[in-house]
mmCIF file as gemmi writes it, N, C-alpha and C atoms, coordinates in Angstrom:
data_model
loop_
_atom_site.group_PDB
_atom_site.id
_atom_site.type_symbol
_atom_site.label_atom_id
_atom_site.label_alt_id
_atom_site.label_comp_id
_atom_site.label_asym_id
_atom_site.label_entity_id
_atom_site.label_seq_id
_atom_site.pdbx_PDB_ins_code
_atom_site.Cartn_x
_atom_site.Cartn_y
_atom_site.Cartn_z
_atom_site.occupancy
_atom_site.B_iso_or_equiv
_atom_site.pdbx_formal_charge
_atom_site.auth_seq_id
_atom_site.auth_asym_id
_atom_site.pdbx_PDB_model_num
ATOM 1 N N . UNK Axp A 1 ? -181.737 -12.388 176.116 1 0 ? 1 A 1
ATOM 2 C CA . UNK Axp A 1 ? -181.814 -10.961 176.354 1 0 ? 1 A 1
ATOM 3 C C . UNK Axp A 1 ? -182.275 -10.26 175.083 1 0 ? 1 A 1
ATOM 4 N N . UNK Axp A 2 ? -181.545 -9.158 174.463 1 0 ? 2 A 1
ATOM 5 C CA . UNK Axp A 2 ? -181.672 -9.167 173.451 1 0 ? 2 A 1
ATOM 6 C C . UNK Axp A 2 ? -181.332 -9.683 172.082 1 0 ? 2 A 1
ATOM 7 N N . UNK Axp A 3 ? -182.395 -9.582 171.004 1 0 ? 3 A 1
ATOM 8 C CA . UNK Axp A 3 ? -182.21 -10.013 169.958 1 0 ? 3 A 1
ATOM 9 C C . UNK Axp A 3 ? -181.406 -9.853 168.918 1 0 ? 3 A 1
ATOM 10 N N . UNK Axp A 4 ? -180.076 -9.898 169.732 1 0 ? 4 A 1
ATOM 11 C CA . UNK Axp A 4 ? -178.912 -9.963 168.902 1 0 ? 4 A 1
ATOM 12 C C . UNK Axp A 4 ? -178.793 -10.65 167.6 1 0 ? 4 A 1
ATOM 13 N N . UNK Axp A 5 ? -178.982 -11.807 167.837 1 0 ? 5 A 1
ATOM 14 C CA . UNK Axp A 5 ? -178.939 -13.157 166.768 1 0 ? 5 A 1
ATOM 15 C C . UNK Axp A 5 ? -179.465 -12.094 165.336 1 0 ? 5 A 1
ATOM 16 N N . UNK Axp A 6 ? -181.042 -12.115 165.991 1 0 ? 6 A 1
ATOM 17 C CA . UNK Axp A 6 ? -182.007 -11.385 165.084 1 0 ? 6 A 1
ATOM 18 C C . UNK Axp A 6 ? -181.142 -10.303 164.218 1 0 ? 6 A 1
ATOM 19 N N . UNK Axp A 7 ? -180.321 -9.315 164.502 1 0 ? 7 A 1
ATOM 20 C CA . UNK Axp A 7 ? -179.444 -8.224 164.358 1 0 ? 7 A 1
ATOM 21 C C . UNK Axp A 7 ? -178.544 -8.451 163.193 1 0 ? 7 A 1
ATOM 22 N N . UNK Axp A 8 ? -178.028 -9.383 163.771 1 0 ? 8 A 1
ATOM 23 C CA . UNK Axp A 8 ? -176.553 -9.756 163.668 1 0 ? 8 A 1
ATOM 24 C C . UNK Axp A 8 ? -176.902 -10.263 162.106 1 0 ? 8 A 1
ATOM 25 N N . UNK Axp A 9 ? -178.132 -10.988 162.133 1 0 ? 9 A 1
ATOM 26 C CA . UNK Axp A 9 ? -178.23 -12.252 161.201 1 0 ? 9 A 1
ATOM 27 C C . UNK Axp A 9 ? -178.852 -11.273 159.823 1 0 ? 9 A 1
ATOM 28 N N . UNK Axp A 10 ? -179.688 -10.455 160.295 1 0 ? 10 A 1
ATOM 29 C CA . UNK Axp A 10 ? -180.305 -9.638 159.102 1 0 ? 10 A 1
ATOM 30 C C . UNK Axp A 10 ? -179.097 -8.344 158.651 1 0 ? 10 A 1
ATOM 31 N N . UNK Axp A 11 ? -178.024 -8.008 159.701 1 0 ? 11 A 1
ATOM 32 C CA . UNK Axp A 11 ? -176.96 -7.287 159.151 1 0 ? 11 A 1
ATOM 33 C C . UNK Axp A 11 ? -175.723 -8.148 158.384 1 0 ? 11 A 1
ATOM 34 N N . UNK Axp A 12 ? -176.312 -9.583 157.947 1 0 ? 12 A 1
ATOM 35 C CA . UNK Axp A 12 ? -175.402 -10.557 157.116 1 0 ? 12 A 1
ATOM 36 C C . UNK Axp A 12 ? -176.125 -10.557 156.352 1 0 ? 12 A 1
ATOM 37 N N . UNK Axp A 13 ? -177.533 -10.491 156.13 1 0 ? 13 A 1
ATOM 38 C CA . UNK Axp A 13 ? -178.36 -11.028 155.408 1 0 ? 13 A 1
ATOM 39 C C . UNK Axp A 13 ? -178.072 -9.858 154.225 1 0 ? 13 A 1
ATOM 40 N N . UNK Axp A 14 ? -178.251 -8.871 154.816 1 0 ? 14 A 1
ATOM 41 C CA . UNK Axp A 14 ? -178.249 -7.633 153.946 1 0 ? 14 A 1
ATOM 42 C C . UNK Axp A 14 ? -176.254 -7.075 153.417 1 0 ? 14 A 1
ATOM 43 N N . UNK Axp A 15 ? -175.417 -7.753 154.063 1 0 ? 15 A 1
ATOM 44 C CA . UNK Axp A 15 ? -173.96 -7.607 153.593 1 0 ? 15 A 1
ATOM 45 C C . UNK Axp A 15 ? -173.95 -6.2 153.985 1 0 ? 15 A 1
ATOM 46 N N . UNK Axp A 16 ? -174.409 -6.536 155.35 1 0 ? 16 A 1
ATOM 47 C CA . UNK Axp A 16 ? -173.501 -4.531 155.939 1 0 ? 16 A 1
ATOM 48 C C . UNK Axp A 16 ? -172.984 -5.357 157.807 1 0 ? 16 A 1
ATOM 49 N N . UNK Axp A 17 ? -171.981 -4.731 157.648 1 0 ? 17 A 1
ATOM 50 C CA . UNK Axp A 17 ? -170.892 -4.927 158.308 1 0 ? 17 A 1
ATOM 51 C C . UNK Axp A 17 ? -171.065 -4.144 159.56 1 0 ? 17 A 1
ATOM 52 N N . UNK Axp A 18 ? -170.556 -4.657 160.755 1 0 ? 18 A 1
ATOM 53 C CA . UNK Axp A 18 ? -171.226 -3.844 162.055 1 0 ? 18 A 1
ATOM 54 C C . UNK Axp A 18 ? -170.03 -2.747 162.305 1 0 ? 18 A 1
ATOM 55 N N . UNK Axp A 19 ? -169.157 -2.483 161.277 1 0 ? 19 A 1
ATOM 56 C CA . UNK Axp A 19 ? -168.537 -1.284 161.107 1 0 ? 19 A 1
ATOM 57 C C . UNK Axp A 19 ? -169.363 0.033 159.999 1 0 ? 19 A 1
ATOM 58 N N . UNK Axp A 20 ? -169.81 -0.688 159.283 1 0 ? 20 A 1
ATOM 59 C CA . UNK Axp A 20 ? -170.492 0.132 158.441 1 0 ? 20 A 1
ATOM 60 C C . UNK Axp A 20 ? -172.206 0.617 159.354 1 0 ? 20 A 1
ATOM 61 N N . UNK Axp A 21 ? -172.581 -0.469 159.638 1 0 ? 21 A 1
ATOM 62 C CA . UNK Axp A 21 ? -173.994 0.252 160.73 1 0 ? 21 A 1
ATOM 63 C C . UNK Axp A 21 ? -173.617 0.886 161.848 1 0 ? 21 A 1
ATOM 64 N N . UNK Axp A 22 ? -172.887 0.705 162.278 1 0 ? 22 A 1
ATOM 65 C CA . UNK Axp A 22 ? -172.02 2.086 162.957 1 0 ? 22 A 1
ATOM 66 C C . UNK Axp A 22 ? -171.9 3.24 162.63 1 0 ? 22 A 1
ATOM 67 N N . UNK Axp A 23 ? -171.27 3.295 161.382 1 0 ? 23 A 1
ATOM 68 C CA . UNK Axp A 23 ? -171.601 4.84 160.699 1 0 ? 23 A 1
ATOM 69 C C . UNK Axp A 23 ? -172.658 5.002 160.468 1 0 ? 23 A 1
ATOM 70 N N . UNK Axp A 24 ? -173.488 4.026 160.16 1 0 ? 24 A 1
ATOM 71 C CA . UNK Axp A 24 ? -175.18 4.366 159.473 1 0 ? 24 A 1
ATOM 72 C C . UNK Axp A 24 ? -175.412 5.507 160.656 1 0 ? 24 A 1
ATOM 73 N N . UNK Axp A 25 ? -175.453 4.697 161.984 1 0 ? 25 A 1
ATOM 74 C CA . UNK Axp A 25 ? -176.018 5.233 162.771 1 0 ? 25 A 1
ATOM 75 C C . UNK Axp A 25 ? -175.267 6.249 163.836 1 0 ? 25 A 1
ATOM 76 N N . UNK Axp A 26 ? -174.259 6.718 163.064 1 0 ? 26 A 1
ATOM 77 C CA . UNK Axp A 26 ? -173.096 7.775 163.7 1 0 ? 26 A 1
ATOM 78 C C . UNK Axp A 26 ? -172.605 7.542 165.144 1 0 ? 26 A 1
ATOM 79 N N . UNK Axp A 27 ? -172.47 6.721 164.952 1 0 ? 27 A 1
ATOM 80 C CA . UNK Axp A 27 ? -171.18 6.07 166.045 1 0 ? 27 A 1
ATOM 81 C C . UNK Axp A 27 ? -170.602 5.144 166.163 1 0 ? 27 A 1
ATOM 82 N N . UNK Axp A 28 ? -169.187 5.162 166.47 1 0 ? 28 A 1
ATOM 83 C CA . UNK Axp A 28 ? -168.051 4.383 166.735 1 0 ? 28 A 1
ATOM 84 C C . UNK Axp A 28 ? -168.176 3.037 166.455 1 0 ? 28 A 1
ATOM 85 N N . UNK Axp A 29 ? -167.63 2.263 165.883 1 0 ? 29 A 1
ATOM 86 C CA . UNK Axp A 29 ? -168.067 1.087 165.858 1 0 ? 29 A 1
ATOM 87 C C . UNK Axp A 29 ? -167.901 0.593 167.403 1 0 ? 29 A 1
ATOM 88 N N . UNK Axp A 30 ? -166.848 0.762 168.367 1 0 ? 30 A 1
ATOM 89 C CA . UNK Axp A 30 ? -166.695 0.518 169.49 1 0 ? 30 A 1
ATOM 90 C C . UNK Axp A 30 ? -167.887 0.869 170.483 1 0 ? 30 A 1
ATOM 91 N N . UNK Axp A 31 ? -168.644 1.725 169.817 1 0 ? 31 A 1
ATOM 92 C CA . UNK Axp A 31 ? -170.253 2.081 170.52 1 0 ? 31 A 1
ATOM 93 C C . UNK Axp A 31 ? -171.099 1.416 170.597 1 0 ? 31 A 1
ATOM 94 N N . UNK Axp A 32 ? -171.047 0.939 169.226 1 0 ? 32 A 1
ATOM 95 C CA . UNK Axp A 32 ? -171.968 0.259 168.697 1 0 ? 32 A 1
ATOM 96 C C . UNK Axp A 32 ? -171.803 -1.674 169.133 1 0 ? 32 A 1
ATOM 97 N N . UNK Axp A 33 ? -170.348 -1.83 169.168 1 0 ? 33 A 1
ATOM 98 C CA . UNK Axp A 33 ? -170.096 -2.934 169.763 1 0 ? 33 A 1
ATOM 99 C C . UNK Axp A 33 ? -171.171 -2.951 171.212 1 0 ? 33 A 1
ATOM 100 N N . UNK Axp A 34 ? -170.857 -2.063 171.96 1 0 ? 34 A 1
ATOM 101 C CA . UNK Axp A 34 ? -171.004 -1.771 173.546 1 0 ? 34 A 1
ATOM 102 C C . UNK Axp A 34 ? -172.815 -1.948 173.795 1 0 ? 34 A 1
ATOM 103 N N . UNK Axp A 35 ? -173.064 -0.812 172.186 1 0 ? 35 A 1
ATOM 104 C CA . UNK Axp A 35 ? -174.983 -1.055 172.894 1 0 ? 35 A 1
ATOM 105 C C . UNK Axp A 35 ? -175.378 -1.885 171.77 1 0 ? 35 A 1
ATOM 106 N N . UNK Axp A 36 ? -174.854 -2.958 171.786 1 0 ? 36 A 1
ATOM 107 C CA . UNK Axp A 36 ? -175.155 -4.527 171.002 1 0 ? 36 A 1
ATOM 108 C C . UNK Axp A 36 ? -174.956 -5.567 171.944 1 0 ? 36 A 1
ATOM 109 N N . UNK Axp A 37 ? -174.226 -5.307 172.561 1 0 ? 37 A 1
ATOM 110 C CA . UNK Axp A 37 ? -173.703 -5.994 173.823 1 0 ? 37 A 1
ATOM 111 C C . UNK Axp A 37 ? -174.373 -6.14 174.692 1 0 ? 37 A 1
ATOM 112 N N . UNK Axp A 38 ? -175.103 -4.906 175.52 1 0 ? 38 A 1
ATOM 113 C CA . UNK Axp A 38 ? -176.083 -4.315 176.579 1 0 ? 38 A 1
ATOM 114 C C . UNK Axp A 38 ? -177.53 -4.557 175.893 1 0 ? 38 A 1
ATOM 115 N N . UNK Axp A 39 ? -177.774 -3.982 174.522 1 0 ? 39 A 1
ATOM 116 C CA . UNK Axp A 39 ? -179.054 -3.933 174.285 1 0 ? 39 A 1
ATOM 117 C C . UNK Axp A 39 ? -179.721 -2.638 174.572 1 0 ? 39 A 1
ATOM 118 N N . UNK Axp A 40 ? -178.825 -1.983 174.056 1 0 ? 40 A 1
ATOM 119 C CA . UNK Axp A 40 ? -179.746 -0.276 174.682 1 0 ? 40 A 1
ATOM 120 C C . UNK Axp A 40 ? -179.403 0.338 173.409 1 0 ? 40 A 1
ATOM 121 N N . UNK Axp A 41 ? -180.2 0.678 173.038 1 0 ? 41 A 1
ATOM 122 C CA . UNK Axp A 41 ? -180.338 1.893 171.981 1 0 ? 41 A 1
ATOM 123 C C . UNK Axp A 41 ? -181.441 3.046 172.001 1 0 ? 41 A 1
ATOM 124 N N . UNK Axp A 42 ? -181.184 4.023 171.338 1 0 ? 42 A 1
ATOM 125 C CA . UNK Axp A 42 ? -182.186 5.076 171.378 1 0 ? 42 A 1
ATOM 126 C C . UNK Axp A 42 ? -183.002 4.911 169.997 1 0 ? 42 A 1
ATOM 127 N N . UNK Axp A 43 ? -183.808 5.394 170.174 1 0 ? 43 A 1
ATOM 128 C CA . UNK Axp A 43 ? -184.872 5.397 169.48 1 0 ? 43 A 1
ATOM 129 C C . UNK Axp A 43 ? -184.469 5.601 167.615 1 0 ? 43 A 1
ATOM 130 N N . UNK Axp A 44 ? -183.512 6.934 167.965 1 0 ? 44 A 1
ATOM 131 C CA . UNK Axp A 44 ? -183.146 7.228 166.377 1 0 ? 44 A 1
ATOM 132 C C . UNK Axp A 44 ? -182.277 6.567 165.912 1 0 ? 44 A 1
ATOM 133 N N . UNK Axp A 45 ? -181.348 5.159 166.924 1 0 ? 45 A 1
ATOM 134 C CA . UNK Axp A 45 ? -180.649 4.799 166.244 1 0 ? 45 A 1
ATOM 135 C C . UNK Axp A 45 ? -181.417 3.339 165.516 1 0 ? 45 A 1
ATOM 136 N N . UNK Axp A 46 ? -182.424 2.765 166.319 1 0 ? 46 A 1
ATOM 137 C CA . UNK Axp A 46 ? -183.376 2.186 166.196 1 0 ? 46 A 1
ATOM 138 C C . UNK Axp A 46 ? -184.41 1.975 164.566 1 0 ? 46 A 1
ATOM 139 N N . UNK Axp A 47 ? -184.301 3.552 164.646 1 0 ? 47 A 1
ATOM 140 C CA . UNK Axp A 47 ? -185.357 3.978 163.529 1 0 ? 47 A 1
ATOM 141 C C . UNK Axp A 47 ? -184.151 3.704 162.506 1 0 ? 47 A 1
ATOM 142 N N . UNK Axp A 48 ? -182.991 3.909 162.524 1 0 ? 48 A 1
ATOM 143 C CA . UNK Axp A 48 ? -182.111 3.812 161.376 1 0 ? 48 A 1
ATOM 144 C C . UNK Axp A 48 ? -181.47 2.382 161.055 1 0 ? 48 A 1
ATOM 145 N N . UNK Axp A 49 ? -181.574 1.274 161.829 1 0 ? 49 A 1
ATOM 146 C CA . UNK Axp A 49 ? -181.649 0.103 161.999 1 0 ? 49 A 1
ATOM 147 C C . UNK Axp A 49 ? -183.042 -0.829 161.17 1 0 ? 49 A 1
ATOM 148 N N . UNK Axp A 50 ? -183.997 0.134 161.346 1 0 ? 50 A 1
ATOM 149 C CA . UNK Axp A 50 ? -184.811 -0.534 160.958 1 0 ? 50 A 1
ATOM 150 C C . UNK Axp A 50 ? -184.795 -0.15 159.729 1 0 ? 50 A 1
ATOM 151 N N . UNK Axp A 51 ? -184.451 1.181 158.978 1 0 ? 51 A 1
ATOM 152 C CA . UNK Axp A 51 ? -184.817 1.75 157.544 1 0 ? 51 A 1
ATOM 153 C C . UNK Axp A 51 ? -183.639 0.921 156.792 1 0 ? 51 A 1
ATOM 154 N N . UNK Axp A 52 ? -182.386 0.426 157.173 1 0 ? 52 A 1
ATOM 155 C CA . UNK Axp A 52 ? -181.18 0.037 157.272 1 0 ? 52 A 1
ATOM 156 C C . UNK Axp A 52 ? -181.497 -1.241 156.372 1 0 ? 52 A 1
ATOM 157 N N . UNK Axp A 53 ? -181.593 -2.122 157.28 1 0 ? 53 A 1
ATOM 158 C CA . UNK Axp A 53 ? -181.813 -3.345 157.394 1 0 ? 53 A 1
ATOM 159 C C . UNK Axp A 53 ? -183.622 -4.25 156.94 1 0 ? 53 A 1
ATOM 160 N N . UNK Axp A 54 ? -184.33 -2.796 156.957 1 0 ? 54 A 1
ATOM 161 C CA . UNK Axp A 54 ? -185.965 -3.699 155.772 1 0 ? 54 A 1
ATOM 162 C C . UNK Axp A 54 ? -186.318 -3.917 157.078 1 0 ? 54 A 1
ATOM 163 N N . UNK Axp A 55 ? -186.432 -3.682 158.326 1 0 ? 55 A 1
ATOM 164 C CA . UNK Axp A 55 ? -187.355 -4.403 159.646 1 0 ? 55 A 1
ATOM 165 C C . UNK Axp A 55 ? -189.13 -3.861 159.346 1 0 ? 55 A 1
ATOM 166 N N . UNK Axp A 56 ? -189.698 -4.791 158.927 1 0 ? 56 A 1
ATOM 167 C CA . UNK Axp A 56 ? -190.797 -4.885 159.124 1 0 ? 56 A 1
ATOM 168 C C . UNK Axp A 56 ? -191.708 -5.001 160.308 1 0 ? 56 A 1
ATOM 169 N N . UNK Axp A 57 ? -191.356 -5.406 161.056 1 0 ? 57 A 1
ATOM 170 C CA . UNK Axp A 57 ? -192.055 -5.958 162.403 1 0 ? 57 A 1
ATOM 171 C C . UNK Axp A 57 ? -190.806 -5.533 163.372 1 0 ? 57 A 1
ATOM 172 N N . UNK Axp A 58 ? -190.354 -4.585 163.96 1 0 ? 58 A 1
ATOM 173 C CA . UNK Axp A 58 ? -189.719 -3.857 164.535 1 0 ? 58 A 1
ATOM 174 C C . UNK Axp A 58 ? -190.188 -4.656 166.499 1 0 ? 58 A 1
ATOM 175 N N . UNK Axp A 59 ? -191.589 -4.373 166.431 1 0 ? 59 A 1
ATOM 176 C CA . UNK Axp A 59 ? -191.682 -5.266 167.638 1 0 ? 59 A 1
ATOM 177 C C . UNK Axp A 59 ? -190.792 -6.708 167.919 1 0 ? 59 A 1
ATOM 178 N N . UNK Axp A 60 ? -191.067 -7.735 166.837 1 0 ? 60 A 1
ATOM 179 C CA . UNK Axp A 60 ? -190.973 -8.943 167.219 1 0 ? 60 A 1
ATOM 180 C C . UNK Axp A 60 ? -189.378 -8.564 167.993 1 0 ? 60 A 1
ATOM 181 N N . UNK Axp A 61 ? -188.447 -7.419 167.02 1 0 ? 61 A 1
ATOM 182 C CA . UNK Axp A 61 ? -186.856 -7.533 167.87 1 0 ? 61 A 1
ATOM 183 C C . UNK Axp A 61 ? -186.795 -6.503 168.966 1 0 ? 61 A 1
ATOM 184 N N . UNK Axp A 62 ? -187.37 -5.788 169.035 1 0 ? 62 A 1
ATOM 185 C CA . UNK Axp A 62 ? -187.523 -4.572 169.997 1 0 ? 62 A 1
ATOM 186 C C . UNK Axp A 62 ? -187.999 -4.208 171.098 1 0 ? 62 A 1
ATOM 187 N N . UNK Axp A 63 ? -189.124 -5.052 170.806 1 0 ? 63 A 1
ATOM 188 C CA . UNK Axp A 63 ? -190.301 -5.039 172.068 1 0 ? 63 A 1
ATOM 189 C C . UNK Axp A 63 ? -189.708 -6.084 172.765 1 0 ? 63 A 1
ATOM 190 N N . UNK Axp A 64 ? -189.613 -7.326 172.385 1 0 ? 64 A 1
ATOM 191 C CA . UNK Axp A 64 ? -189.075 -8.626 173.103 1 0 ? 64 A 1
ATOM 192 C C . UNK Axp A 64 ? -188.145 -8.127 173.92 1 0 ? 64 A 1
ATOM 193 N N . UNK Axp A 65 ? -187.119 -7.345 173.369 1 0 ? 65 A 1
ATOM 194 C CA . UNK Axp A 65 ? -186.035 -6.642 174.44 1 0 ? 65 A 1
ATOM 195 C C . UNK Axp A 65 ? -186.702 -5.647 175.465 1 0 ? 65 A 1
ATOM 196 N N . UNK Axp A 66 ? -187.313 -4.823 175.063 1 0 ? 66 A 1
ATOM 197 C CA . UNK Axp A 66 ? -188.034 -4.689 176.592 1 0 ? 66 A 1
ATOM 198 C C . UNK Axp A 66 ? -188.662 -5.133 176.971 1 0 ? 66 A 1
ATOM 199 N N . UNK Axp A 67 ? -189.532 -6.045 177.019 1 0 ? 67 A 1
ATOM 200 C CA . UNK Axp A 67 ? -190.548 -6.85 177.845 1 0 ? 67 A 1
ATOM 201 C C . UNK Axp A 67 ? -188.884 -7.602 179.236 1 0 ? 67 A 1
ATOM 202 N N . UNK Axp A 68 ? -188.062 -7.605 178.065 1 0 ? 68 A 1
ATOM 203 C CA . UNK Axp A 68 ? -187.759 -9.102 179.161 1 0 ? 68 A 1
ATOM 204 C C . UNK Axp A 68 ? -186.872 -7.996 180.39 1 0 ? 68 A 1
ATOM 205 N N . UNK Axp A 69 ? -186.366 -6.811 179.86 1 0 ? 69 A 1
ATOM 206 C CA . UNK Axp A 69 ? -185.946 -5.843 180.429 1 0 ? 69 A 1
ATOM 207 C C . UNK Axp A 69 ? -186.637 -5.245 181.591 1 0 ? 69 A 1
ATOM 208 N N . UNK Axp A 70 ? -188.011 -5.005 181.18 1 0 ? 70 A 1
ATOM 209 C CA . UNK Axp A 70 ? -188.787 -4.836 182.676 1 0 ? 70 A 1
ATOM 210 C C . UNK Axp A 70 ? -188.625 -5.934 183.24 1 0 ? 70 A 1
ATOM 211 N N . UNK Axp A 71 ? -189.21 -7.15 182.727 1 0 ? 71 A 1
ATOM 212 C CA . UNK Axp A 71 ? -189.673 -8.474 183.743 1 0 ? 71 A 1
ATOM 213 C C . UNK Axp A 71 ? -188.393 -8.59 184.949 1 0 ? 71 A 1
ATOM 214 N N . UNK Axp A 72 ? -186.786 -7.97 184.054 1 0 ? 72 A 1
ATOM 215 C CA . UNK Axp A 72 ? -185.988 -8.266 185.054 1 0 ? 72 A 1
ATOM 216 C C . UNK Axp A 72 ? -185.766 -7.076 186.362 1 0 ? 72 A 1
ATOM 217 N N . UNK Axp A 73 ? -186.431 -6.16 185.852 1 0 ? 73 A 1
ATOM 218 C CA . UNK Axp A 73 ? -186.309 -5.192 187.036 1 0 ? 73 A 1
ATOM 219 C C . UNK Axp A 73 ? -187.394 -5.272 187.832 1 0 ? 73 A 1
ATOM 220 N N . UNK Axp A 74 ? -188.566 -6.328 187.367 1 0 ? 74 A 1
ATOM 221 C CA . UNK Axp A 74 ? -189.385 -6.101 188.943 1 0 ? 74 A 1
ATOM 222 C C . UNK Axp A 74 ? -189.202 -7.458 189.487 1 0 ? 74 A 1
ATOM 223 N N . UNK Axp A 75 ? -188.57 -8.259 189.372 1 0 ? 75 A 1
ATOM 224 C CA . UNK Axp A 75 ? -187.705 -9.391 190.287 1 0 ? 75 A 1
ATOM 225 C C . UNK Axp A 75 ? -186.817 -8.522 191.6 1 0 ? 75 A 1
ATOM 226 N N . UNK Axp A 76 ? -186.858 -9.178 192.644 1 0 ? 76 A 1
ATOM 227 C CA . UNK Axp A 76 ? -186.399 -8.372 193.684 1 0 ? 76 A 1
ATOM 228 C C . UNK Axp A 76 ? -184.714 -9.408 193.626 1 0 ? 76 A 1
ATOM 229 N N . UNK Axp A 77 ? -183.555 -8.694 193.899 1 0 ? 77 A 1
ATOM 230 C CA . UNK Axp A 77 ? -182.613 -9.122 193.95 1 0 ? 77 A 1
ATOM 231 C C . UNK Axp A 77 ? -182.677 -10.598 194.79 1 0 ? 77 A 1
ATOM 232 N N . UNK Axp A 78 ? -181.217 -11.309 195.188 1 0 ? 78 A 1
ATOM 233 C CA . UNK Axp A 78 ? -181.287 -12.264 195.664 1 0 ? 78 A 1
ATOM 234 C C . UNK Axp A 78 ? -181.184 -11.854 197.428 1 0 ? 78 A 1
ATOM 235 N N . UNK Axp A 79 ? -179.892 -10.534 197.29 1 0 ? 79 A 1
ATOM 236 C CA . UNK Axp A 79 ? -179.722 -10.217 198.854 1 0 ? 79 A 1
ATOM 237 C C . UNK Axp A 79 ? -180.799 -9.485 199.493 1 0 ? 79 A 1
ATOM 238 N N . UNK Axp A 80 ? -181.832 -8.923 198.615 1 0 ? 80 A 1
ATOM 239 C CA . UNK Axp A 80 ? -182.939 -8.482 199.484 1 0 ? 80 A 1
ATOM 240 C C . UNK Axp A 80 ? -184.109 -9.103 199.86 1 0 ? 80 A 1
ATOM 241 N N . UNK Axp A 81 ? -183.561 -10.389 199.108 1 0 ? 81 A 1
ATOM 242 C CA . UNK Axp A 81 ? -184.992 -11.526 199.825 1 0 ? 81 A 1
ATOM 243 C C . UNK Axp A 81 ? -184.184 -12.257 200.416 1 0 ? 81 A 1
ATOM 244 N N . UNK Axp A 82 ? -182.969 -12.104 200.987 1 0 ? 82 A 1
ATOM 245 C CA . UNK Axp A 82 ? -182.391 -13.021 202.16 1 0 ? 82 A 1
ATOM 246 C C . UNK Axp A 82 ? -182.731 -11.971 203.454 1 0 ? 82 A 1
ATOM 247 N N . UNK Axp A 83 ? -182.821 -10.784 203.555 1 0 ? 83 A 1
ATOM 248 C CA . UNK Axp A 83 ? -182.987 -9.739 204.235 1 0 ? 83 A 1
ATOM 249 C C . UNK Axp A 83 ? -184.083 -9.777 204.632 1 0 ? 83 A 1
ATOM 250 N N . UNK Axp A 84 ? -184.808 -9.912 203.872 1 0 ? 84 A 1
ATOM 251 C CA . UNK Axp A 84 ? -186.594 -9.495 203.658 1 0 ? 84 A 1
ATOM 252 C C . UNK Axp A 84 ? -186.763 -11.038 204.887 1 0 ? 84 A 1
ATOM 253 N N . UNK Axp A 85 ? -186.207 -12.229 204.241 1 0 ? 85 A 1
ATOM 254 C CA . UNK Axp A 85 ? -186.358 -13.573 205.266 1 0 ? 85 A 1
ATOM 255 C C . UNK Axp A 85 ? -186.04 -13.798 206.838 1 0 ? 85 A 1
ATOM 256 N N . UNK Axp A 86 ? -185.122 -12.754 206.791 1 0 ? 86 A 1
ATOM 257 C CA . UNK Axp A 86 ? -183.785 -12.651 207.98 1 0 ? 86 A 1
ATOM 258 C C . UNK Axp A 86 ? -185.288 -11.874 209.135 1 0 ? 86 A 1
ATOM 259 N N . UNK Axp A 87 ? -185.468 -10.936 208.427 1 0 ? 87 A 1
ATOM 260 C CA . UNK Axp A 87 ? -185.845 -9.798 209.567 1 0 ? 87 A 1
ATOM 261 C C . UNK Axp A 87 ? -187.657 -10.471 209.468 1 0 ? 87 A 1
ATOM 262 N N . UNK Axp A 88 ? -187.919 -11.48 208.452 1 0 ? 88 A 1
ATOM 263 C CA . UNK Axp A 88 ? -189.155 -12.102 209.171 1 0 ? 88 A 1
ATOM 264 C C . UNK Axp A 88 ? -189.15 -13.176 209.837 1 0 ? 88 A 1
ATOM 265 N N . UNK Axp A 89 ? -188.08 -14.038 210.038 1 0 ? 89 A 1
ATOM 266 C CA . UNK Axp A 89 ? -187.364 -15.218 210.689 1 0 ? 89 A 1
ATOM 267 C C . UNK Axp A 89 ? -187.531 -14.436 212.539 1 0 ? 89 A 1
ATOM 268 N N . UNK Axp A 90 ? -186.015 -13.084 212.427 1 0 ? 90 A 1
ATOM 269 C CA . UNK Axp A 90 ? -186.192 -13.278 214.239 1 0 ? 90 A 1
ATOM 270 C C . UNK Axp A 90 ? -187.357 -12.332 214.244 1 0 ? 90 A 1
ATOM 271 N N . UNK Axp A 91 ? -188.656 -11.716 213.771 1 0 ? 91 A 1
ATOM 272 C CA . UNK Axp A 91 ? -189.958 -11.168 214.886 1 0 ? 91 A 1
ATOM 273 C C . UNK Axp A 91 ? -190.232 -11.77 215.831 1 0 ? 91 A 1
């Protein structure tokens, strides 16, 4: 999913603590737990992640998270292609 690892590993690399990038980026560490978890951030917290932490190539961790984020929303669930089968089975 997302590039946590990536995150995680350059917020060791650099000796800041995911309590302290929490404040970087003014919120809770319990927030910050939550959209580390999910993979959702906004843009400005993003931009402060990257000034944070030296991200040079902001795509390779960023973009990868959305690419795979769309790819999973235009997959059609599992129960609507049993549906989709059902109602082309009895025509």
């Amino acid at each position: 999913m997302i590039m946590t690892d990536d995150l995680i590993g350059l917020m060791a690399k650099h000796h800041i603590s995911r309590k302290e990038m929490a404040r970087r980026m003014g919120v809770t560490p319990k927030t910050f737990a939550l959209k580390l978890k999910r993979g959702i951030f906004g843009s400005d917290e993003i931009e402060v992640m990257m000034k944070t932490l030296d991200i040079r190539d902001p795509l390779s961790i960023f973009l990868r998270m959305w690419s795979l984020i769309k790819r999973q929303r235009r997959r059609p669930n599992i129960e609507q292609q049993a549906s989709n089968f059902q109602q082309c089975r009895f025509r």
